[in-house]
C-alpha positions, -999 to 999 in steps of 0.1 A, spaced: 506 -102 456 532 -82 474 506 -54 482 477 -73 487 479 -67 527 487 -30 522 462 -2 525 455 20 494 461 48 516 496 31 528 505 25 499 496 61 487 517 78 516 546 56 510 547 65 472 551 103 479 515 110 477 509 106 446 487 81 425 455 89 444 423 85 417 394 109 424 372 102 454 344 105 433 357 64 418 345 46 447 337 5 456 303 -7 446 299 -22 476 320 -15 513 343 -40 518 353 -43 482 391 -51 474 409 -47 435 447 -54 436 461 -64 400 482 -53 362 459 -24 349 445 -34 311 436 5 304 404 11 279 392 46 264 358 44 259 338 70 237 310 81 257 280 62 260 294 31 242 312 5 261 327 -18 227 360 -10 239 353 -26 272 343 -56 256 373 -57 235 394 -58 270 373 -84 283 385 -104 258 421 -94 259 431 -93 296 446 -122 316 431 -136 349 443 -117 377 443 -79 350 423 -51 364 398 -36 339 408 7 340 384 23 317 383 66 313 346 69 297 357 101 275 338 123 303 303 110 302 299 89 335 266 85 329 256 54 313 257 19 326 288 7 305 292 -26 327 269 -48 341 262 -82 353 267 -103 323 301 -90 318 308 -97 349 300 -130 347 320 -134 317 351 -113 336 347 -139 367 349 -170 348 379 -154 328 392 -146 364 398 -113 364 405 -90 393 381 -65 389 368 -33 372 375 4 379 359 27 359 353 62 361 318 58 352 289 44 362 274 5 359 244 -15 362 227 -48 381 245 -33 411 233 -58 432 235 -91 411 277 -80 411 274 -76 450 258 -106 452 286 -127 425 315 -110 445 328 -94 415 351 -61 423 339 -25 407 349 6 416 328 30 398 317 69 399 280 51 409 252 31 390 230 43 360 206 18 337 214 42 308 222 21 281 253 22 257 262 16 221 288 -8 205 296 8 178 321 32 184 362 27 182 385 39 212 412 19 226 427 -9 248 463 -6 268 472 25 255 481 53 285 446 70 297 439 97 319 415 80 348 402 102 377 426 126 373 461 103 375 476 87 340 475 52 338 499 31 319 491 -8 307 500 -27 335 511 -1 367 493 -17 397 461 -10 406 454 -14 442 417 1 458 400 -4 489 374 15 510 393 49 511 399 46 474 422 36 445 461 41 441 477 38 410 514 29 411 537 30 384 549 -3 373 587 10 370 583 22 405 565 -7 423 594 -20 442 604 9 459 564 19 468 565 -20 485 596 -12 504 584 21 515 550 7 525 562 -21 542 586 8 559 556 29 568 532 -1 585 561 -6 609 564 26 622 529 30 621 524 0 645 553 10 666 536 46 667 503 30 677 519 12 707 539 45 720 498 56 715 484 26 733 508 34 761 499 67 767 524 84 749 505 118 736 502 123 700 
């Protein structure tokens, strides 16, 4: 709850740069907000069993983090598991692939951060696994590191290192406003 006023980018700065997800794992919808534990899931292509698996597992407030074994393209999440991830009260879904009914998770206020959206169907037949370390969008995620995404995109923070990122972010938003009024004064840039 710490970062939940913090900018991904902030937050990203403050860490050393580093943590940034690909830019191509964006938020369904503008204005979309994910902050919370990452429950990681590999997912064999084209089959989303693992992420139902998850679903099941994670705790209300977890962040879904699934690596789709390098096949984007397929809807592996859609509307009635995010009905069923609401109700468990989960904080969202970032998945570096592509889901479906798009618009009925606008409309239910459910957070996704995907690579786009794709009716492709999936299998659920196929075995991967569920909070085990995964490479997503280029940046390793470990079971519970913090997962923090807003319009310019997701950080990833290491869960050994979250208190020093807060400090530094909270470091860098003050001399960022204290820049901004040297700015507003007419100091140039």
């Amino acid at each position: 709850e710490a970062f939940r006023d913090l900018g991904a980018a902030t937050v990203y700065e403050a860490a050393g740069r580093v943590g940034s997800v690909a830019p191509g794992i964006k938020p369904l919808a503008k204005g979309v907000h994910i902050l919370g534990p990452a429950v990681t899931v590999l997912c064999h292509p084209r089959d989303n069993l693992m992420l139902h698996k998850a679903l099941q597992m994670a705790q209300p407030g977890d962040v879904l983090v699934a690596s789709t074994g390098g096949d984007p393209d397929a809807g592996y999440w859609g509307g009635l598991m995010a009905t069923s991830a609401m109700a468990r009260k989960l904080g969202g879904l970032a998945i570096d692939g592509c889901v479906r009914d798009s618009e009925e998770m606008i409309a239910m206020g459910f957070p996704v951060f995907c690579r786009g959206t794709c009716m492709r169907g999936t299998t659920k037949g196929v075995l991967g696994t569920v909070n085990l370390p995964i490479l997503f969008g280029e940046v390793t995620v470990n079971p519970g590191d913090l997962v923090l995404g807003d319009d310019d995109g997701i950080v990833i923070v290491a869960a050994k290192d979250m208190e020093k990122v807060l400090a530094a972010s909270r470091k860098r938003v003050e001399n960022e406003e204290q820049k901004s009024a040297a700015l507003s004064a007419g100091t140039s840039s």
